[in-house]
Steps between C-alpha positions, in 0.01 A plus 500: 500500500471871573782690652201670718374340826153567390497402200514084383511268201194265636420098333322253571762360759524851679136640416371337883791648713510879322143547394285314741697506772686846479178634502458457825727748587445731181291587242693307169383584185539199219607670154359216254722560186666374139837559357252556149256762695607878442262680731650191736861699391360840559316435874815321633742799567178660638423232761905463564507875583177495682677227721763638562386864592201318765817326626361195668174604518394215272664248312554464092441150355590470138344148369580415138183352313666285287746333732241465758155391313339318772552809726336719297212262403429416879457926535274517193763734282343567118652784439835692620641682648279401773641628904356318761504617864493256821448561831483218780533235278231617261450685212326825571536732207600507096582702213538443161737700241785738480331746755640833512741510825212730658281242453739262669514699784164572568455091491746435721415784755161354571686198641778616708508413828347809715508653880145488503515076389623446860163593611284264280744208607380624849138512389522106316675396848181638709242351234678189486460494891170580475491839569298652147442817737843565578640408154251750341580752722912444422425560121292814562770643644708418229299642238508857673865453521498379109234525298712385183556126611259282308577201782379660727144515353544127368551408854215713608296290238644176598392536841134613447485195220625243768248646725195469309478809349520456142310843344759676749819346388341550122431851572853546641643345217315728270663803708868406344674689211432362135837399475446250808234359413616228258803405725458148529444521914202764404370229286576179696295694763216588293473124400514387838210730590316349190545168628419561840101669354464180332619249748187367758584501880635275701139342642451461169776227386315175622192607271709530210694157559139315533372687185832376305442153654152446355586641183850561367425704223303779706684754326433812751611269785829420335534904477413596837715178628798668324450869630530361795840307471615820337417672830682197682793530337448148344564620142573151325146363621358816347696491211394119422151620582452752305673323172282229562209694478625678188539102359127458573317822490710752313211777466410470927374868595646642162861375528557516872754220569671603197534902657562332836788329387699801330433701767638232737819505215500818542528535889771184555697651292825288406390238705584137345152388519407796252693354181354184491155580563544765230572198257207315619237759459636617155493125379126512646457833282634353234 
């Protein structure tokens, strides 16, 4: 254990209570290293410094690869030093190598909490009351006041995508620096607008079920059937769906269930049902 406040020794028996839930009230960024890795060596007086100096402003985790396996196996590390950041619970960012400290900074400065952040909590609050007008009227006032933060655009985006306006919450999207748009909440989005051009409407559910009903192997069906649980939020029924179709009908509309599911992957994240339908589909691959 550290001698800092803000900086900890995390395992698998503290990983929930400093990652996950520390997060809540801090950025905490998860330093995957091994006693054996020397750009692991050279990064960590760089990240101790770094957390020090921000004093509080986010937290250092320090996980050790070896001693920790299934950790870094549940967050997909190949290759370290690999730095994690999580926000809320989740992780939002990455980096990989012994980054130059400027580097470092740069990362970490597109995630510190912000005066202008107040004001898209404000604008979520409104849309989640139902008030899209109001909320988008919250973050254009926020974007005057700071042009620089990248959540206020997502939200923007977010919004317009819950809304029904897909192309718009694209086009916004597009409007974002290069280095934002591979953050994995740029590209969770951009799946979820995917998704949401595929899936059939609402009206359109009983249709589907009768089609399936008559004949189980109706392989655009099966699609359209999972689209739509995507858009539900029912993500096991899709996932089952859409493995089952790649069991039957591997080549449907030039690979479709097979693109579906790794963008689905892709958008959940580190979400438990992502590991073992990974195993499933590569054992159908394969």
């Amino acid at each position: 254990m550290s001698d800092s406040p803000h900086i900890f020794d995390v395992n698998e028996g503290n990983f929930e209570q400093i990652v996950i839930q520390g997060s809540q009230q801090r950025p905490v960024l998860v330093d995957f290293w091994a006693s054996w890795c020397q750009p692991c060596q050279m990064l960590m007086p760089t990240l101790a410094k770094l957390a020090q100096e921000y004093a509080g402003r986010f937290a250092l985790a320090k996980l050790n690869t070896e001693e920790n396996q299934s950790i870094a196996t549940q967050f997909g590390i190949r290759s370290i030093p690999n730095c994690k950041l999580f926000l809320n619970g989740q992780e939002v960012d990455e980096f990989s190598g012994a980054l130059p400290e400027s580097a470092i900074r740069d990362f970490l400065d597109k995630h510190m909490p912000r005066e202008s952040d107040s004001q898209v909590e404000a604008a979520l609050q409104a849309f989640a009351a139902g008030d899209s007008a109001s909320a988008l009227s919250l973050l254009e006032q926020a974007r005057l006041s700071d042009p620089g933060n990248a959540r206020i655009t997502l939200a923007m985006a977010q919004i317009h995508a819950a809304g029904g306006g897909l192309e718009a919450a694209g086009a916004i999207l597009d409007s974002l620096p290069a280095e934002e748009q591979e953050s994995p909440e740029v590209n969770a989005l951009r799946n979820q607008l995917l998704f949401a051009k595929d899936a059939p409407k609402a009206s359109e559910l009983q249709a589907l079920q009768a089609r399936i009903a008559n004949d189980p192997k109706d392989s655009e069906a099966r699609y359209k059937l999972a689209m739509f649980q995507v858009q539900s939020g029912d993500h096991a029924s899709a996932v089952e769906l859409l493995l089952a179709l790649m069991a039957s009908d591997r080549d449907y509309s030039d690979g479709a269930a097979r693109q579906a599911l790794l963008r689905l992957f892709d958008m959940l994240g580190d979400d438990p049902l992502v590991a073992q339908a990974r195993r499933r589909l590569f054992n159908l691959m394969h």
